[in-house]
Residue frames relative to the residue before (quaternion, step in Angstrom):
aa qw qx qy qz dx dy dz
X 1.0000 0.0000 0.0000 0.0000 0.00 0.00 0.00
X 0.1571 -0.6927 0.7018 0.0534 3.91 -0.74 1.09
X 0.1685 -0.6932 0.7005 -0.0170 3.08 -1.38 1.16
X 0.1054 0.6001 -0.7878 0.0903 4.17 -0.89 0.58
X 0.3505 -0.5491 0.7585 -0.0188 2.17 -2.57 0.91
X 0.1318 -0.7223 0.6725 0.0930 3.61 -0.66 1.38
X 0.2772 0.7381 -0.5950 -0.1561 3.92 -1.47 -0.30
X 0.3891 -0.7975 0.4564 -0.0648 3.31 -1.21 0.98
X 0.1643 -0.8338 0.5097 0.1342 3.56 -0.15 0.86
X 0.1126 0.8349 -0.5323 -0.0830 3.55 -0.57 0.43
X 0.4910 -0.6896 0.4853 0.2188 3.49 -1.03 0.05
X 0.0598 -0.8998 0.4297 -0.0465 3.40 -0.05 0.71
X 0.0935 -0.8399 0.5318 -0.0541 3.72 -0.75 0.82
X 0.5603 -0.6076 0.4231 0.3713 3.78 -0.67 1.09
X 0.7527 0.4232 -0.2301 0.4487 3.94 -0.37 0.97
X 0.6405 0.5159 -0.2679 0.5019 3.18 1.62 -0.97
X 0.2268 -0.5349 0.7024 0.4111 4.04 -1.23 0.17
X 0.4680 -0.4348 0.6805 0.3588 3.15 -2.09 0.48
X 0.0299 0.6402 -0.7155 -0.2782 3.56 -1.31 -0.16
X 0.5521 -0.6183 0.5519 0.0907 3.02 -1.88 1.40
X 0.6019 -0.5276 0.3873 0.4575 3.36 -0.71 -0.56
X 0.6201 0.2057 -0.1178 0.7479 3.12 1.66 -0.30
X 0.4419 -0.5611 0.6949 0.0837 3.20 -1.85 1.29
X 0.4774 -0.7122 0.5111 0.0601 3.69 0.05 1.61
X 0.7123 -0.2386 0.4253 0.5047 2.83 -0.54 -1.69
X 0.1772 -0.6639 0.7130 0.1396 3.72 -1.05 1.38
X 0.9012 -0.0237 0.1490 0.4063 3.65 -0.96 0.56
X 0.0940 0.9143 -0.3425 0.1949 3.73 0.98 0.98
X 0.0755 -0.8281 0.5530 0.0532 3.30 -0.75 1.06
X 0.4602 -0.7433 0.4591 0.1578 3.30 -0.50 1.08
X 0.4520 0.7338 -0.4962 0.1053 4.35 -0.51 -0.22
X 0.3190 -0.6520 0.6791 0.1091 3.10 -1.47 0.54
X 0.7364 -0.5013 0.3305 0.3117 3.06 -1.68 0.82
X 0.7653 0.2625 -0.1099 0.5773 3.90 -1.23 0.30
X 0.7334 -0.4605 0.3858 0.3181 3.82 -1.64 0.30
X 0.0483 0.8932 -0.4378 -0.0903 3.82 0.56 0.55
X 0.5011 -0.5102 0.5468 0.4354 3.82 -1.19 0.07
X 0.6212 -0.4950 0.5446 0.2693 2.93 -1.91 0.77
X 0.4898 0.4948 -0.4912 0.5234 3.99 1.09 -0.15
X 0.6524 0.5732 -0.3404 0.3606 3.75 0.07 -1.25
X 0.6631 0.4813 -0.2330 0.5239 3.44 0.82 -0.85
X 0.5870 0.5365 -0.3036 0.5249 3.76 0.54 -1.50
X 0.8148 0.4153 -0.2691 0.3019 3.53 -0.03 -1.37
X 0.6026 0.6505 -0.3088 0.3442 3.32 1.21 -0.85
X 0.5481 0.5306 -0.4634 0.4509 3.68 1.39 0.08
X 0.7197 0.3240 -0.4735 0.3910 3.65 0.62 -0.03
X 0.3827 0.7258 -0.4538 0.3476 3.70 1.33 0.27
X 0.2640 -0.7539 0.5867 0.1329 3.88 -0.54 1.08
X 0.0191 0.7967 -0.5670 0.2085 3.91 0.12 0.99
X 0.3392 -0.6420 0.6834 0.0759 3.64 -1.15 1.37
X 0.1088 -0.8161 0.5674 -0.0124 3.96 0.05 1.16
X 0.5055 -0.6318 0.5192 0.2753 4.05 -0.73 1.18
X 0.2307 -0.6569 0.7009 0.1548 3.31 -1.36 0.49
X 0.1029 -0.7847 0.6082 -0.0614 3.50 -0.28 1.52
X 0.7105 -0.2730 0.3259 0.5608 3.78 1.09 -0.05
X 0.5572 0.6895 -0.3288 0.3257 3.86 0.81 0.13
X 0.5739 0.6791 -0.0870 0.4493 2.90 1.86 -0.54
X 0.2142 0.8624 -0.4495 0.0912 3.22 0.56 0.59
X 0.5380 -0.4597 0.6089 0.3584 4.06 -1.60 0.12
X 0.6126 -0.5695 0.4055 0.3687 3.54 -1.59 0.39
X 0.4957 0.5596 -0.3591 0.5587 3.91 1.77 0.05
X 0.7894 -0.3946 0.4062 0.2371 3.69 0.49 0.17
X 0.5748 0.7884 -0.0530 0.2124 3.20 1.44 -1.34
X 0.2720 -0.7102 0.5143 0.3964 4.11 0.38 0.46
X 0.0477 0.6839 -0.7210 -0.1006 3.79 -1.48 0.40
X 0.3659 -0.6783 0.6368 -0.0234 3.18 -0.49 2.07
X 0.6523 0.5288 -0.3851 0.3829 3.39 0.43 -1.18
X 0.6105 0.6032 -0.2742 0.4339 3.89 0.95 -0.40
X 0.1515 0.9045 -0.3975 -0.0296 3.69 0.01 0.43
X 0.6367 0.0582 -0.2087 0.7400 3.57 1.15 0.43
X 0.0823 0.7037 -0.6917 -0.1396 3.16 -1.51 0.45
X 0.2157 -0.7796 0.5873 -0.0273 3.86 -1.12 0.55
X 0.1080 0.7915 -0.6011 -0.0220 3.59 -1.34 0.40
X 0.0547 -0.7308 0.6691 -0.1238 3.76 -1.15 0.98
X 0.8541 -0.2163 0.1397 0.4518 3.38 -1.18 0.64
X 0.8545 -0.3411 0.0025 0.3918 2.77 0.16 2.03
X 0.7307 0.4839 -0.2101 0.4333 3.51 0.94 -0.49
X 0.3718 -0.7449 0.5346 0.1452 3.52 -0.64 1.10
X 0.1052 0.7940 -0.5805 -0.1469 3.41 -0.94 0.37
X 0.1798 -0.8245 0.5284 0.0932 3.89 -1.32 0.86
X 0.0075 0.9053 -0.4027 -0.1347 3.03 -0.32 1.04
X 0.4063 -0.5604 0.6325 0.3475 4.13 -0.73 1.11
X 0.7468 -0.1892 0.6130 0.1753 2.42 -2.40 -0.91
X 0.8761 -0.0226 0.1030 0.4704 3.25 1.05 -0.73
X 0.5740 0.2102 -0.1788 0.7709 3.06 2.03 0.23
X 0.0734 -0.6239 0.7715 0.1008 2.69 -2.16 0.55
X 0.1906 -0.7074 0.6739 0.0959 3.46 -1.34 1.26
X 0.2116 -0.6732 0.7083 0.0198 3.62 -1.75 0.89
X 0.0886 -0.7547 0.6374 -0.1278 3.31 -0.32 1.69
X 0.1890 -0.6813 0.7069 -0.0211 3.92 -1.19 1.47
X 0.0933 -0.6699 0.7287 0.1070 3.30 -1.27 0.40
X 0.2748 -0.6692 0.6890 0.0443 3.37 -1.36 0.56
X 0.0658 0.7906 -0.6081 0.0287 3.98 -0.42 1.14
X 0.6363 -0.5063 0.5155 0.2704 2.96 -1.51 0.96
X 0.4493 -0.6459 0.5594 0.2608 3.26 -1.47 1.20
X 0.5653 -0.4857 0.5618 0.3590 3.55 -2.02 1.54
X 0.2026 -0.6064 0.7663 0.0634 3.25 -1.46 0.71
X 0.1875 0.6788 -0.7061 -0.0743 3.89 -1.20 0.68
X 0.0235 -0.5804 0.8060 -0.1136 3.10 -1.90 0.79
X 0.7155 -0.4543 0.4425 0.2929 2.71 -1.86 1.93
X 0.1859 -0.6008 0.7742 0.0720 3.70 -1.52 0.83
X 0.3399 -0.6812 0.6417 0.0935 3.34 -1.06 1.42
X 0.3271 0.6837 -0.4583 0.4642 3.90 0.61 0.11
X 0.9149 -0.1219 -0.1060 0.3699 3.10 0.13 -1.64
X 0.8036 -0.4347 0.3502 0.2065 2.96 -2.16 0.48
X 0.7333 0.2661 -0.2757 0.5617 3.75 1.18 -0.69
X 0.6374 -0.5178 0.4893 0.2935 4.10 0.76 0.92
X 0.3964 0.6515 -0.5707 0.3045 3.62 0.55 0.83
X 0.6369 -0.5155 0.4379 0.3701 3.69 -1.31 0.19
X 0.0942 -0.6093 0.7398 0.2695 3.18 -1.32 -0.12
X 0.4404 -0.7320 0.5199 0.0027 3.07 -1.41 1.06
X 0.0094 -0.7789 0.6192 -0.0990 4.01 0.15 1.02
X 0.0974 0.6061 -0.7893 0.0100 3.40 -1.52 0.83
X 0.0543 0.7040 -0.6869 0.1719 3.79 0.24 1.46
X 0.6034 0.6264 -0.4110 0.2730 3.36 -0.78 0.55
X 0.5660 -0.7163 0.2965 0.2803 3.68 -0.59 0.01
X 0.4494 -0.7068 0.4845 0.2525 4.17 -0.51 1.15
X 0.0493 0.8095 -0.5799 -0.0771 3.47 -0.12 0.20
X 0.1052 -0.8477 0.5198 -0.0124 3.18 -0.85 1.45
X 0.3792 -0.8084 0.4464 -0.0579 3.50 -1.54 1.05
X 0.0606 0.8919 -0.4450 0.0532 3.42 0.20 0.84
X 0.0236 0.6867 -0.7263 0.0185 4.32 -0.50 1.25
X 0.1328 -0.6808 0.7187 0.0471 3.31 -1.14 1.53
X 0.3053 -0.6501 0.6958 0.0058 3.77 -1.05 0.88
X 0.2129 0.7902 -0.5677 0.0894 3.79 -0.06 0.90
X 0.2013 -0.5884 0.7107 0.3289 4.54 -0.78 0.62
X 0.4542 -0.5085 0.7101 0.1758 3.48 -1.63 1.23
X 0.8834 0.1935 -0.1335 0.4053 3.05 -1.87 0.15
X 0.3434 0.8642 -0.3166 0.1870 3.54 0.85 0.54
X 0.5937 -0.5952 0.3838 0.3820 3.80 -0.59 0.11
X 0.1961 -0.8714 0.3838 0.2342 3.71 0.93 0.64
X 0.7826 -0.0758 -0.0685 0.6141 3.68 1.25 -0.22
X 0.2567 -0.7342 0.6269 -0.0463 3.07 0.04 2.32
X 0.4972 -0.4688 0.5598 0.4687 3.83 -1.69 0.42
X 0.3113 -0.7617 0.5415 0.1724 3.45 -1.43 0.55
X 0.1052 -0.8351 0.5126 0.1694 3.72 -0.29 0.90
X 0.5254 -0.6149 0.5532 0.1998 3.87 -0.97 1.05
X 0.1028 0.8521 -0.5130 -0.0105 3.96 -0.96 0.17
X 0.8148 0.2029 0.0899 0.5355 3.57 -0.79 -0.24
X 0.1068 0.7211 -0.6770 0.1012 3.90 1.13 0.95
X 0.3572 -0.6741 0.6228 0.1735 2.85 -2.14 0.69
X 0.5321 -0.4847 0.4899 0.4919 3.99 -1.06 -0.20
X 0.6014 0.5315 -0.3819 0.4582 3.38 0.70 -0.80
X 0.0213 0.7092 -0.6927 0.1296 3.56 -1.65 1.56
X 0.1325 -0.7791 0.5881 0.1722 3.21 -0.94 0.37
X 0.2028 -0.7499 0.6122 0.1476 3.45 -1.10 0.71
X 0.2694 -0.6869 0.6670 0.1032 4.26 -0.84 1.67
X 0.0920 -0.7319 0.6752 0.0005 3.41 -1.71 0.86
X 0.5903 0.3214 -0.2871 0.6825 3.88 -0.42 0.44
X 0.5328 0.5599 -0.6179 0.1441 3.84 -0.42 0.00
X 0.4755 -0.4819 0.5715 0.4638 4.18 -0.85 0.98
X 0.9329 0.1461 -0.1191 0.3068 2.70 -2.06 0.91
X 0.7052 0.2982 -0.2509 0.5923 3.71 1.05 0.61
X 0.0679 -0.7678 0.6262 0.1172 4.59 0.67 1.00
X 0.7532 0.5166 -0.3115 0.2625 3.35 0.62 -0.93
X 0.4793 -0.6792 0.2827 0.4785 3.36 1.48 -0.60
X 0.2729 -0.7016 0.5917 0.2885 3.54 -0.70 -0.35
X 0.0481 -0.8356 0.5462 -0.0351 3.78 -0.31 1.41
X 0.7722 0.4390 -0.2119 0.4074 3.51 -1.28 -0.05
X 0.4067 0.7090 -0.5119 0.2642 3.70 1.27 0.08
X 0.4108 -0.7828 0.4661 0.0358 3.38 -0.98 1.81
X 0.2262 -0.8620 0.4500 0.0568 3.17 -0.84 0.99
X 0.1712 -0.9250 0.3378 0.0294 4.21 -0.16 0.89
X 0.2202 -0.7481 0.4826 0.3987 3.51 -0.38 0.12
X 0.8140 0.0520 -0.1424 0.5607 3.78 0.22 0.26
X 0.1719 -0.7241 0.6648 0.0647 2.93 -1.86 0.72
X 0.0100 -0.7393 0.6431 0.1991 3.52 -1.31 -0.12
X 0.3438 -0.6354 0.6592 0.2087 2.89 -2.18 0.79
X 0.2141 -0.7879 0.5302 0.2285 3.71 -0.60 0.78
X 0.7780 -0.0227 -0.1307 0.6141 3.52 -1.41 1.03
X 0.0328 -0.7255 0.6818 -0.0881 3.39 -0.35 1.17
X 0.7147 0.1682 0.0470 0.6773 3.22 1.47 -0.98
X 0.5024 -0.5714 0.3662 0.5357 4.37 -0.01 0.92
X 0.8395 -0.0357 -0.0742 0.5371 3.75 -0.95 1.21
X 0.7172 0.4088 -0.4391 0.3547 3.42 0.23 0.29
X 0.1828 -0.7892 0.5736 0.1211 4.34 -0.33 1.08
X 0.2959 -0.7363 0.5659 0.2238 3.51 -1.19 0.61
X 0.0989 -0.8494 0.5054 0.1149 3.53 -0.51 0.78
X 0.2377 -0.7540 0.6102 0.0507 3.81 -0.01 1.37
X 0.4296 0.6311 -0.5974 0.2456 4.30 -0.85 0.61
X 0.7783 -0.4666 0.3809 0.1772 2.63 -2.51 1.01
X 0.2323 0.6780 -0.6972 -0.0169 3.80 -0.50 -0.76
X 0.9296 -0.1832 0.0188 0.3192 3.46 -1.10 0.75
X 0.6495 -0.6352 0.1011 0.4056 3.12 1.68 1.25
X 0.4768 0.3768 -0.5256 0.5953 3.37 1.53 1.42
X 0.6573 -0.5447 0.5080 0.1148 2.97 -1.78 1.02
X 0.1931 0.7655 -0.6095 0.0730 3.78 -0.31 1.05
X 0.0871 -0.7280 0.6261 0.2652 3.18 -1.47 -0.09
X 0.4946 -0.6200 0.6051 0.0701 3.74 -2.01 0.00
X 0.1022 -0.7111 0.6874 0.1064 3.45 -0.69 0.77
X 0.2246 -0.7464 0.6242 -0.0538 3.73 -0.64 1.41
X 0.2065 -0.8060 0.5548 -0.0020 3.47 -0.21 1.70
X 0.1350 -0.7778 0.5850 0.1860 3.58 -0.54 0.40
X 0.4533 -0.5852 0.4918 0.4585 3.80 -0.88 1.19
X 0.7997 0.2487 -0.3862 0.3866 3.00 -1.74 1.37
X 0.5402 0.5953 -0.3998 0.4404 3.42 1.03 -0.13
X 0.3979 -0.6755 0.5629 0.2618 3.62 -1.21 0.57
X 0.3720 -0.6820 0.5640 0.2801 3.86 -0.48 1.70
X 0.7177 0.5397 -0.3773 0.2267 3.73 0.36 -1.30
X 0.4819 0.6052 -0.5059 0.3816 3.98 1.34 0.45
């Protein structure tokens, strides 16, 4: 297993988008299955949820990354997951500054977030891996999301399922990675199959 650390200074201005290494979500509608409450929806931000890459995923060019296959986020912390890696990307934003805006007439703040985004990047790669293990779905959730604007898709891409666990099989000969939620932190498993050599 190869572990690296990436970080990134950026500058940032009220108006600008940060771009990430990944384009998240361009204009995102959130829903769940059947006629839900406005709680159900609200509640689902503290829900930790591995979310399919159907083609939503794009580079800061526009670009499809296939090579991405779940992607997820919780208390501040992005997670991407490969085939065989999984990267956890933090940002760090400059604190909102307000101060009285002489402009206006009803004494409202002006808001300033001059200052500088510092990004963070722990990739978590298995060496010598299966580069395109079968992938096995698990634990689907109601919760879907549905991407609009994505290059190279006018119509949109809707219905993108979301899961608490996945697995890569034989990632290594008999040995499956299992990647899943438990109490809204991100673990994974190395599933040995009898006969399989643990020491890969």
């Amino acid at each position: 297993m190869k572990v690296s650390l990436r970080s990134k200074r950026r500058t940032q201005k009220l108006g600008y988008t940060l771009l990430a290494a990944f384009v998240f979500s361009l204009l995102t509608v959130k829903s769940f299955a059947g006629d839900p409450e406005p709680s159900s929806v609200l509640n689902h931000g503290k829900q930790f949820l591995l979310v399919e890459n159907k083609g939503q995923v794009v580079d800061q060019s526009g670009r499809s990354r296939s090579d991405v296959k779940f992607i997820g986020q919780a208390n501040g912390v992005k997670v991407i997951v490969q085939s065989n890696a999984i990267s956890y990307q933090f940002e760090k934003h400059p604190e909102v500054q307000k101060k009285p805006d002489p402009r206006s007439a009803s004494g409202r703040d002006e808001i300033s977030v001059d200052g500088e985004v510092k990004t963070y990047r722990l990739d978590v790669r298995l060496v010598g891996a299966n580069p395109s293990p079968t992938i096995r779905k698990e634990e689907k959730s109601d919760y879907f999301e549905n991407y609009y604007n994505v290059p190279g898709h006018p119509e949109g891409i809707q219905g993108v399922s979301a899961f608490e666990k996945v697995i890569m099989e034989d990632v290594y000969p008999g040995i499956d990675w299992a990647v899943y939620i438990r109490d809204g932190k991100l673990k994974y498993d190395f599933i040995v199959k009898p006969g399989a050599d643990p020491s890969r």
